[in-house]
C-alpha positions in Angstrom: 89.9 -28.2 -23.6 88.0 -29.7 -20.6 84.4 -30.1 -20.4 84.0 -27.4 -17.8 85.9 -25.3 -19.4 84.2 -25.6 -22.7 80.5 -25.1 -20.9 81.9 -21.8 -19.3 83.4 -20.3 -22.8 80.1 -21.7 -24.4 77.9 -19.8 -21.4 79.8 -16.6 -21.7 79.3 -16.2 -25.9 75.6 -16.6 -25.0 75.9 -13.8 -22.1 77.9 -11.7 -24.5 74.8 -12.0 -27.2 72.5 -10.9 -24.6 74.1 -8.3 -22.6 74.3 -6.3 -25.8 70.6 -5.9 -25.5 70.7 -4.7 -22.0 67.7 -3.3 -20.0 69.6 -1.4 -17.1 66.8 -2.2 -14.1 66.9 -4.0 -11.0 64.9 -5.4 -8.4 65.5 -2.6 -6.2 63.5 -0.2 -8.7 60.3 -2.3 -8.6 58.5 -1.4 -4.6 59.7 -3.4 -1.9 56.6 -5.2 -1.5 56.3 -6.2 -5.4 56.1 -9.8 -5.6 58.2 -11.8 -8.5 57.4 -15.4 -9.2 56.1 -17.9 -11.6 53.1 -20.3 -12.4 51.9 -23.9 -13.2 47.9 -24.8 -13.4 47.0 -28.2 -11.8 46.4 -30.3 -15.2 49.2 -29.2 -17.3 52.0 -29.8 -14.1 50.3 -32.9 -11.6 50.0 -35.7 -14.1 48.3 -38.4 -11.8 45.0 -38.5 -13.4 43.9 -41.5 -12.5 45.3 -41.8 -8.9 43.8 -41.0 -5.3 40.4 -40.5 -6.3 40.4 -38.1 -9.1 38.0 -37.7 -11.4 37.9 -37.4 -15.5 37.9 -33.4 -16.2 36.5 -31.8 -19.3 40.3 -31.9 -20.2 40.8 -35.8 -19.6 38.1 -36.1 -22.2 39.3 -33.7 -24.7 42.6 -34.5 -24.7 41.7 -38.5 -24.9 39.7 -38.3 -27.8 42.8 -36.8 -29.7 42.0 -33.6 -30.5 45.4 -32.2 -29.1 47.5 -31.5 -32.7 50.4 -33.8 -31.5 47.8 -35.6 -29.4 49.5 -35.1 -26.1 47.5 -35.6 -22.9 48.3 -34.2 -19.5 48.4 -37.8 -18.2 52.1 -37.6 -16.8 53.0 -33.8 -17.4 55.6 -32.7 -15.2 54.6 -35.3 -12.7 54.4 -32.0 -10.2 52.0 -34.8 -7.6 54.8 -36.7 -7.2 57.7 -34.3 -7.8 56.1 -31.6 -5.8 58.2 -31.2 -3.1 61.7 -31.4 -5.0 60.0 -28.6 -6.7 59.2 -26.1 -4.0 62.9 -27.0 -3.0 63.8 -25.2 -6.5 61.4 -22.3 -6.2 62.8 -21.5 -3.2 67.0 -22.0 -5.0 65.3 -20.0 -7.7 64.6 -17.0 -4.9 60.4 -16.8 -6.6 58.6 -14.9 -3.8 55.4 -16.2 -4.8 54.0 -19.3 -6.6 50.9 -19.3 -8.1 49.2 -22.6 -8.5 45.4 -23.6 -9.3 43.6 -26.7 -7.8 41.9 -29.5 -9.5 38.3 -29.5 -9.2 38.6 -33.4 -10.4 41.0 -34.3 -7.7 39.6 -32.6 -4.4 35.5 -33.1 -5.2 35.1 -35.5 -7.8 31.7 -35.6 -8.0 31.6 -32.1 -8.9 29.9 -31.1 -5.6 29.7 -33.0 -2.1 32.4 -34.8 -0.6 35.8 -34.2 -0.2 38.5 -36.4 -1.4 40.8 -36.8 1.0 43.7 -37.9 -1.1 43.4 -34.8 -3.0 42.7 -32.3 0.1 46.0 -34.1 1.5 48.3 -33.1 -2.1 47.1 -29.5 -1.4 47.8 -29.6 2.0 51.2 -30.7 1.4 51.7 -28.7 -1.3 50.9 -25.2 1.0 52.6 -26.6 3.6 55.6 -27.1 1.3 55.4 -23.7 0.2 54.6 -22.5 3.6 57.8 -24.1 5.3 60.1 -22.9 2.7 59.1 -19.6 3.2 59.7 -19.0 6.6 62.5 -16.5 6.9 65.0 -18.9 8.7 64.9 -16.1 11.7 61.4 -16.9 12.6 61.9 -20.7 12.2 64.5 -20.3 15.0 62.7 -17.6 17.0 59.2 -19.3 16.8 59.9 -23.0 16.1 58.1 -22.6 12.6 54.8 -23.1 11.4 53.2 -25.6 14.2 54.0 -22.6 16.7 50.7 -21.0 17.9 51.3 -17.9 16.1 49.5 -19.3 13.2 45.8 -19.2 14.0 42.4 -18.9 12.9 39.4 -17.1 13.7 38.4 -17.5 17.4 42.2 -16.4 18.3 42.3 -13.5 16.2 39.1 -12.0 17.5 39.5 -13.4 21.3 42.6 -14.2 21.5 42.6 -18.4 22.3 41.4 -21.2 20.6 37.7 -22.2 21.4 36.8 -24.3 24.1 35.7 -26.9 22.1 39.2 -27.1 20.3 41.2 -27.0 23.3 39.4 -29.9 24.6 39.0 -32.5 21.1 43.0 -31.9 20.5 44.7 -31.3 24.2 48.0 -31.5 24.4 48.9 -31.5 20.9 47.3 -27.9 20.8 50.1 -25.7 21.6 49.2 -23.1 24.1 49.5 -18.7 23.7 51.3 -17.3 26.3 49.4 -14.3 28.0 51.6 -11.8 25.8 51.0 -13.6 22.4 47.1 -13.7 23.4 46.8 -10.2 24.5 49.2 -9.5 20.5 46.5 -11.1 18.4 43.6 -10.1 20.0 41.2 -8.3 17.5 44.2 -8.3 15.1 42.2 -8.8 12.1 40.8 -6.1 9.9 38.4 -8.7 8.0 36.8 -11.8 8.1 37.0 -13.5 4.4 34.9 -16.6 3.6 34.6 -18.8 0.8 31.4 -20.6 0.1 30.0 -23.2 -2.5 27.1 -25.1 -0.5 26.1 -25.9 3.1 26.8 -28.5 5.6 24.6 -28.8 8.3 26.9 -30.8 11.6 25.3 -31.6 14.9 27.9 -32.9 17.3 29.3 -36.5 17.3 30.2 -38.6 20.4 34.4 -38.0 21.2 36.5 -40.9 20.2 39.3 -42.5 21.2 42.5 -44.0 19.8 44.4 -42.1 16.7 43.7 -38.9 16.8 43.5 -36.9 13.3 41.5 -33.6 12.1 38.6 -35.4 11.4 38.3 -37.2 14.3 39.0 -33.8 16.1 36.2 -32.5 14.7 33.7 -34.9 15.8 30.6 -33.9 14.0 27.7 -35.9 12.1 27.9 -34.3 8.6 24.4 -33.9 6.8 23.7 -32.0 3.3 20.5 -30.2 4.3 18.3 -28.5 7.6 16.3 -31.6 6.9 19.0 -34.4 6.5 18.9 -37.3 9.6 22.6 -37.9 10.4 24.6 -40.0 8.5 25.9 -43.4 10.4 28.7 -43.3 12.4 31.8 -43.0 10.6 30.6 -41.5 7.2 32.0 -38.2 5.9 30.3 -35.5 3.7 27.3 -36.6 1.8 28.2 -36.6 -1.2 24.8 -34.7 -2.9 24.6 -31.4 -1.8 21.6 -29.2 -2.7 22.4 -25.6 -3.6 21.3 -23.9 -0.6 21.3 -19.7 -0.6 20.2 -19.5 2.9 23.0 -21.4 3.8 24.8 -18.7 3.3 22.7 -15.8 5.5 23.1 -18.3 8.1 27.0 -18.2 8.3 26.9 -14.6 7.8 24.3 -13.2 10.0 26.2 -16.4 12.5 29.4 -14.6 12.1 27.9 -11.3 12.8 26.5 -12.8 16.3 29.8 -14.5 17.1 32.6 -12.3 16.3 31.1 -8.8 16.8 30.0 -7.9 13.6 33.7 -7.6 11.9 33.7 -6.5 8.1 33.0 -9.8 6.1 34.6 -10.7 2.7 32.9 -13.1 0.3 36.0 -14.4 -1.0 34.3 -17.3 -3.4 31.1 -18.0 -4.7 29.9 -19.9 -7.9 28.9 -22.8 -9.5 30.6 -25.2 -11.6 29.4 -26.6 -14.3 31.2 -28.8 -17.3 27.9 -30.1 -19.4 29.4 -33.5 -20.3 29.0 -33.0 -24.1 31.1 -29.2 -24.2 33.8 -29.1 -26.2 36.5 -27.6 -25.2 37.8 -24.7 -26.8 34.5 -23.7 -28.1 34.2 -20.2 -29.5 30.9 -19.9 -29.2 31.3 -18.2 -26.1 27.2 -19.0 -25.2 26.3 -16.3 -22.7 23.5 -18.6 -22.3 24.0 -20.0 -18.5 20.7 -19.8 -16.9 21.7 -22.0 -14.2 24.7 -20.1 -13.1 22.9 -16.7 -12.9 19.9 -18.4 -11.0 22.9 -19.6 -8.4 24.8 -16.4 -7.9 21.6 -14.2 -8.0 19.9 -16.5 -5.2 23.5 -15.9 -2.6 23.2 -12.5 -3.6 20.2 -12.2 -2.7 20.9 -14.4 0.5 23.5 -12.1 1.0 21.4 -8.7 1.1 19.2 -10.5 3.3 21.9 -10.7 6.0 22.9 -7.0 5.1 19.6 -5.9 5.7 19.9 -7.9 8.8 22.6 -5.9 10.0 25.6 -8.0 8.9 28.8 -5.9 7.7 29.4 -7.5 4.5 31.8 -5.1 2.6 32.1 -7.6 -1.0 31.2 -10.3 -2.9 33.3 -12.6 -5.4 32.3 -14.5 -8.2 34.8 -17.3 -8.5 34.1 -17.0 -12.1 35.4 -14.0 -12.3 39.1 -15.3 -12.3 38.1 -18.1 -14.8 37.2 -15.8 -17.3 40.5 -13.9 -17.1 41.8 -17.1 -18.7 40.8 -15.5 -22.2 42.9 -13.0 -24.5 43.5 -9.8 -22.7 41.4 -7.5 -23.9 38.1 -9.0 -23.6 37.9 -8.5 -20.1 35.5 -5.4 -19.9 32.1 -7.7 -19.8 33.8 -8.9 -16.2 35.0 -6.1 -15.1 32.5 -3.7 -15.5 30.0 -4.9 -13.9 32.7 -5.4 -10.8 33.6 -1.5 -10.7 30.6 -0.1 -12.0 27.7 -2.9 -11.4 26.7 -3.2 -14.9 27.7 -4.6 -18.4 29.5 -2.0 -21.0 26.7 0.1 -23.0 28.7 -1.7 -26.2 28.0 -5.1 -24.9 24.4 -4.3 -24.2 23.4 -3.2 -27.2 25.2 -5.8 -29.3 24.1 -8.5 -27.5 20.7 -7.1 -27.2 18.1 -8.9 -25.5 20.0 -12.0 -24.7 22.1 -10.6 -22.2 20.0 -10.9 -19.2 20.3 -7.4 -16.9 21.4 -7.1 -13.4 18.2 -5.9 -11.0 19.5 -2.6 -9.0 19.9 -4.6 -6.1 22.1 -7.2 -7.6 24.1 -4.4 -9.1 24.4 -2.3 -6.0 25.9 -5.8 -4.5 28.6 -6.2 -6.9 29.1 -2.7 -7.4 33.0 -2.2 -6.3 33.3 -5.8 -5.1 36.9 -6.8 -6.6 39.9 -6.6 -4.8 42.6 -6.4 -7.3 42.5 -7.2 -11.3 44.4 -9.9 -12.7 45.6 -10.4 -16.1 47.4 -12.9 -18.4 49.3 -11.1 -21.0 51.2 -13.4 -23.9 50.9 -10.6 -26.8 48.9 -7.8 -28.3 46.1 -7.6 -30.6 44.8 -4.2 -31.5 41.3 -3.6 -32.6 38.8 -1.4 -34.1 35.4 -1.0 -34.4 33.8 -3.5 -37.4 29.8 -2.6 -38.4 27.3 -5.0 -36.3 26.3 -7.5 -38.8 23.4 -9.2 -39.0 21.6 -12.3 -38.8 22.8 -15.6 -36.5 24.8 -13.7 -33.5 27.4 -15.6 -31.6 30.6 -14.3 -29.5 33.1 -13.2 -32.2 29.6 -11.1 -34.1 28.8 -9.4 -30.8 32.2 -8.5 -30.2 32.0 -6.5 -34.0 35.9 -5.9 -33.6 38.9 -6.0 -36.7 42.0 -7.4 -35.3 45.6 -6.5 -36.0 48.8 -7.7 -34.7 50.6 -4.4 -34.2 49.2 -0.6 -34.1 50.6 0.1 -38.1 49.4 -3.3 -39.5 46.0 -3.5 -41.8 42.6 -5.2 -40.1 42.7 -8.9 -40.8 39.1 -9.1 -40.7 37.0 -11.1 -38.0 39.5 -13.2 -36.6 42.9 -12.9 -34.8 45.9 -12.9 -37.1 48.0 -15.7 -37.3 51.8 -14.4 -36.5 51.6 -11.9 -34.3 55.1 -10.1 -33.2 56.1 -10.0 -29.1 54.9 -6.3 -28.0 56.2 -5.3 -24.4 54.8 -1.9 -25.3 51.5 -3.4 -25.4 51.4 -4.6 -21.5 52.1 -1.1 -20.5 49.4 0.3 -22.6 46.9 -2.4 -21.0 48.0 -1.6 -17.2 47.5 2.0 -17.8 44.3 1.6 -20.1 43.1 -0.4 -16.3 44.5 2.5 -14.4 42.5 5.1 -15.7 39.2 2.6 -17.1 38.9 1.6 -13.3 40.3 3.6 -10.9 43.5 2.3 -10.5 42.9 -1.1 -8.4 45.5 -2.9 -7.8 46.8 -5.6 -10.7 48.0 -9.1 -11.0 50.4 -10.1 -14.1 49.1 -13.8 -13.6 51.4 -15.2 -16.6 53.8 -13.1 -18.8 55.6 -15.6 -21.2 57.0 -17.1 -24.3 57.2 -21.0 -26.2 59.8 -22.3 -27.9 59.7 -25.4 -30.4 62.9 -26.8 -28.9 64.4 -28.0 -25.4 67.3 -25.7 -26.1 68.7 -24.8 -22.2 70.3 -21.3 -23.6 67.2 -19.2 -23.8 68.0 -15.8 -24.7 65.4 -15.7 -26.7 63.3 -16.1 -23.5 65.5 -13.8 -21.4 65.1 -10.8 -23.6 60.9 -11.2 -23.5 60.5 -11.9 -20.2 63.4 -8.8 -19.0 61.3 -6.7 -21.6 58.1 -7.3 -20.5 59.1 -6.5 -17.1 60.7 -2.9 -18.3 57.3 -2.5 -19.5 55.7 -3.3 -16.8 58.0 -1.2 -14.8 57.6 1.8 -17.1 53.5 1.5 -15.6 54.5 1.7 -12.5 56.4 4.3 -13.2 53.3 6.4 -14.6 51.4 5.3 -11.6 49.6 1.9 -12.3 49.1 0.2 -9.1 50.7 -3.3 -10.5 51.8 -6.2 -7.2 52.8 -8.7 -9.1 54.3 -10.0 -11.6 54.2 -14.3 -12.5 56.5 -16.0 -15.2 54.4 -18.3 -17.6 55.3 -20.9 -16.7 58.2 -22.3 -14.0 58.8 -25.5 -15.7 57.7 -27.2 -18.8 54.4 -28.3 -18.8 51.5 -29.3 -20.8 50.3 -26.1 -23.1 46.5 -26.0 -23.4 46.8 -24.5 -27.2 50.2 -26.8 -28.3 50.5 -29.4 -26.1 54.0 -30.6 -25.6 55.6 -29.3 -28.8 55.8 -25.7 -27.0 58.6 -24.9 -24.2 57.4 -22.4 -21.8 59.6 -23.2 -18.7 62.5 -21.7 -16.5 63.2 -25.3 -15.8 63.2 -27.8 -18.7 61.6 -31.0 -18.1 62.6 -34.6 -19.6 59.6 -35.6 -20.9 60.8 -39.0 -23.0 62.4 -39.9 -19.2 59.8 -41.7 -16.6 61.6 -39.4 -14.0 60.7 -36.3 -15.4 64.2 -34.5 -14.3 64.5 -31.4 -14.2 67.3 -28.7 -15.7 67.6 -24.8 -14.8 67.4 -22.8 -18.1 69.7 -20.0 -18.9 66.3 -17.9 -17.9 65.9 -20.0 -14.5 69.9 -18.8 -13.6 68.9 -15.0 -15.3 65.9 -14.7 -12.8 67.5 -16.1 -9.9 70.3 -13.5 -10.5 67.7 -11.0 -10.9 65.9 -11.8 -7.7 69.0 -12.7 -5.2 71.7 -9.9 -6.4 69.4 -7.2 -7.5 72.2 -6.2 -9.9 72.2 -4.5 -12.9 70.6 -6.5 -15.9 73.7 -6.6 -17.6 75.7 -7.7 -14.5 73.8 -10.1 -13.6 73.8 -11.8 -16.9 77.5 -11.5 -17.2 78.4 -13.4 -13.9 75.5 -16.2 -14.7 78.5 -18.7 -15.2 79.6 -18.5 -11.4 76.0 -18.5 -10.2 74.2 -21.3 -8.2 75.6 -24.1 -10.1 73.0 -26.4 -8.5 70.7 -25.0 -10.5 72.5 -26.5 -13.7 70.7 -30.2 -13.0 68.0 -31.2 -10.6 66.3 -35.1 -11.0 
């Protein structure tokens, strides 16, 4: 028997084993608009960490000092900075319709705060642009020319409909020009102006230059970290100390409000890092004990009720820490989310954690009151709880929480911590996306990473298969009952470092060659099940029966 012929037999016995198991939904019974994809975060897929500028993390440091259990470091990981754009070429073979992807802090501001590096702000780039390009619906890229036509525009467009003056006349010709029609189409086309906003830089206008022209040099602005800064010399970018500086922020708003006709005004981002250099990660002490972070966002709130008292039409406010936090078990989310609907903590949390937890002032709360746009969750598996009695004596984050912890709804309390083998529960993701729907008011909800490890590089995952398809039937079975759920993301699309197991636990669609410099890559059995999902919109059971005919170039990618 050939080779070929022995894969196929080999391929069908596996879709046998799993079609007996089948689900019996499709694409088609999720809403049109229901986005399917999958994830990476930037220091368990780039690798690179000491190229282009970037910084040591937290992670560099805890992973270096060998505290990983197989003492793995995300050094090399999937190699996704160099491999990035074969990658996007295999999202887009894989049919994902979204890609979600998180940014190094190390590798775009090193220092923490200040300036840019370049390097990194050019990987990003790329990678959107990647993203961007592949995309396009192949109609628009001939109608339009693609993404450098001058329907993709910013701000002064949308609200006048042509670039600004001062635009038109740093990048000339290589600006291309609206037609009347497409200038009178996207004239005060936008609903919302959305800002995101760390610190301020202060520019005063910079002499025009010749010879190669580029963004910056576009730009042409002196760069300066404060109202009271000189400028910097010719030639020198961002300072690279930054003062926090609230007022900053009234400026821009209660600026936009002057400029563009006071349009509705989103603050998308706003926080304040902070890594002390001794943490250690993983830490369960869970210290509630950030003074420095609550004197940041309560001084840009307060800047920001300024400007609303000032007239500005600023409609909410984001704290990027919000979607940091969500990065914990599923279940603990109330002490972030509460506050965000209902602009306080939960009457359990305050009277646990007692005087420590410092309160919100009624303007602060009447601020963040409503402010989300959309909950997002990371759901692996279940653990139920009950109430244990408050103990006392030294509090910490597992005593304030006062819970007993099971791994399914009929097994016994374990006691303070979580139990060790805990069984996959698709039931359990439904009961979370309709516990949101009716704790919150049905906003809408992101399944940010839905997935399962395996010990082994095994390419026949139907293992994998059955949670994910399961999972999905349960997240479908919400929707169903009315929770307002827009996406759904696959932990993770390739192999890649795990934060709690390092390499010695397979998460991918995609395996990845770790012991090979190149890091090729090779389509699971899931990769070919979810591309069949996505493309055909068959039947679960049909689409796992035809796998063997399907896309063969997903069987090996390098």
């Amino acid at each position: 028997m050939g080779a070929a012929a022995f894969f196929c037999l080999l391929l069908s016995l596996w879709v046998q084993d799993v079609t007996a198991t089948d689900l019996g939904f499709t694409r088609s019974d999720f809403p049109h608009d229901f986005a399917f994809g999958a994830g990476t975060s930037a220091y368990q897929y780039e690798g690179a960490v000491a190229e282009d500028g970037r910084s040591p993390s937290s992670w560099d440091n805890f992973t270096h000092a060998g505290k990983m259990e197989d003492k793995s470091t995300g050094d090399v990981a999937a190699d996704g900075y160099h491999k990035y754009m074969e990658d996007v070429k295999i999202m887009s073979e894989t049919g994902l319709e979204a890609y979600r992807f998180s940014i190094s802090w190390s590798r775009l501001i090193p220092n923490g705060s200040g300036a840019v590096n370049l390097k990194g702000l050019e990987y990003y780039n790329n990678l959107i642009d990647e993203l961007v390009n592949h995309d396009l619906p192949q109609i628009l890229e001939d109608k339009y020319g693609g993404w450098l036509s001058p329907r993709i525009v910013i701000l002064e467009p949308l609200v006048f409909g042509d670039y600004p003056e001062v635009m038109k006349k740093n990048v000339g010709s290589r600006l291309p020009p609206f037609t009347k029609n497409q200038s009178e189409l996207i004239k005060g086309s936008l609903d919302f102006i959305g800002i995101n906003h760390y610190y301020s830089l202060y520019v005063n206008d910079r002499p025009l230059e010749t010879g190669v022209r580029d963004y910056n040099m576009d730009m042409s602005i002196y760069v300066r970290g404060s109202r009271t800064d000189p400028p910097p010399p010719a030639g020198q970018g961002a300072p690279t100390n930054v003062p926090s500086d609230p007022k900053g922020l009234q400026l821009v708003l209660e600026y936009l409000k002057g400029t563009y006709g006071n349009l509705p005004i989103y603050i998308q981002e706003n926080g304040k890092h902070n890594f002390p250099p001794e943490a250690s990660m993983g830490s369960a002490d869970g210290s509630l004990d950030d003074t420095d972070r609550i004197a940041y966002l309560s001084s840009y709130m307060e800047s920001t009720l300024h400007a609303l008292r000032n007239g500005v039409n600023v409609r909410g406010y984001f704290a990027w820490a919000f979607m940091d936090l969500f990065e914990l078990l599923s279940g603990y989310q109330s002490r972030i989310l509460e506050p965000l609907v209902f602009g306080d903590y939960p009457e359990v949390m305050r009277k646990n954690v007692g005087s420590r937890l410092p309160p919100f002032t009624k303007d602060q709360s009447e601020l963040i009151r409503g402010s989300l746009d959309f909950i997002g969750i990371n759901h692996y598996y279940s653990l139920y709880v009950n109430d244990r009695p408050l103990v006392t004596g030294v509090r910490d984050y597992t005593a304030d929480m006062s819970i007993y912890c099971r791994g399914s709804p009929t097994d016994p309390p374990v006691g303070k911590g979580a139990p060790k083998n805990v069984p996959s529960d698709p039931k359990g993701l439904q009961l979370v996306l309709e516990y949101l729907k009716e704790a919150y008011g049905n906003l809408p909800i992101y399944v940010q990473e839905n997935g399962i490890g395996s010990a082994d590089d095994n390419l026949y995952d139907t293992d994998r298969i059955g949670y994910l398809s399961s999972h999905m039937e349960s997240m479908l079975n919400a929707v169903r009952n009315g929770a307002d759920v827009r996406g759904y993301f696959a932990w993770s699309f390739m192999d890649v470092f795990e934060f709690l197991g390092g390499y010695q636990s397979k998460f991918g669609l995609y395996h990845v060659d770790l012991a090979e410099e190149r890091r090729p890559r090779r389509a699971r059995l899931s990769a070919r099940w979810y591309f069949a999902f996505l493309k055909k919109k068959a039947e679960t059971s049909t689409v796992l029966s035809r796998m063997q005919h399907q896309n063969p170039e997903l069987d090996a990618i390098s």
